[in-house]
C-alpha positions, 0 to 999 in steps of 0.5 A, spaced: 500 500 500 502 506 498 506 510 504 501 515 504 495 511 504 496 508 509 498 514 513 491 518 511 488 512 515 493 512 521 490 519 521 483 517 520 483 511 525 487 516 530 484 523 530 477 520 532 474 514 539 471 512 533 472 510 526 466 506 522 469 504 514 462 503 511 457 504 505 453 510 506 452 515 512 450 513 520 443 516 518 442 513 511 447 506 512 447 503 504 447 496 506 445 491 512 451 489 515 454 498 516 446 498 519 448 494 524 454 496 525 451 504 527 445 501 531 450 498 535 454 503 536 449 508 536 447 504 542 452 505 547 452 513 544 458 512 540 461 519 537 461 516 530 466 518 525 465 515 519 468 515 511 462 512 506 467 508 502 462 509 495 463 516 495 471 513 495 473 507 491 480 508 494 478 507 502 474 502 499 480 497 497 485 501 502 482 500 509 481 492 507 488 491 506 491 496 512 486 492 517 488 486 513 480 485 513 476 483 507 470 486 508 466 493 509 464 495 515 471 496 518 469 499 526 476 502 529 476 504 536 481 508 539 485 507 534 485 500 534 481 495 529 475 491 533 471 489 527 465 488 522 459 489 524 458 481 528 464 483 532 462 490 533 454 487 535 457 481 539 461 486 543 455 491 544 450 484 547 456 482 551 457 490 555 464 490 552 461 496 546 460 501 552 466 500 555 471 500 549 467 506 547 467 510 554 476 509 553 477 511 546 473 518 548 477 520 554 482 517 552 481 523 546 479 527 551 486 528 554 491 529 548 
């Protein structure tokens, strides 16, 4: 990948708690498995940055290769890659979402 991609995403995955690679937007998801990924961040009130991957072709192969994950959505937290949008709802069920999410926000906070 392309040293100057993989810094964009660097940036991208550490300027905000939380990070969602998805199709379309939080309010209007494009496909079923990013819906699902923003109700459950949603969920635990999860200040969601995102990058709708067709409006950028680029971030669509880039981020797959960056996370070494094959498919959309991609849901970073705290600058460290958690998941699709299984992983992301197992942990909302599980409690573990809300508490991910509360050490990404301070952590922000303090820098």
């Amino acid at each position: 990948m392309a040293k100057d991609l993989n810094q964009r995403f660097e940036q991208e995955v550490t300027a905000h708690p939380v990070v969602i690679y998805m199709k379309g937007t939080p309010d209007f998801p494009m496909c079923g498995f990013s819906r699902g990924a923003v109700e459950a961040l949603a969920a635990v009130e999860a200040p969601i940055a995102y990058v709708n991957v067709l409006q950028d072709a680029e971030a669509w192969e880039g981020i797959k290769v960056y996370s070494e994950w094959p498919t959309i959505p991609q849901v970073f937290i705290g600058g460290k890659f958690v998941g699709g949008c299984d992983i992301v709802r197992e942990l909302w069920q599980s409690g573990e979402l809300s508490d991910l999410v509360k050490q990404a926000v301070d952590s922000t906070e303090e820098k």
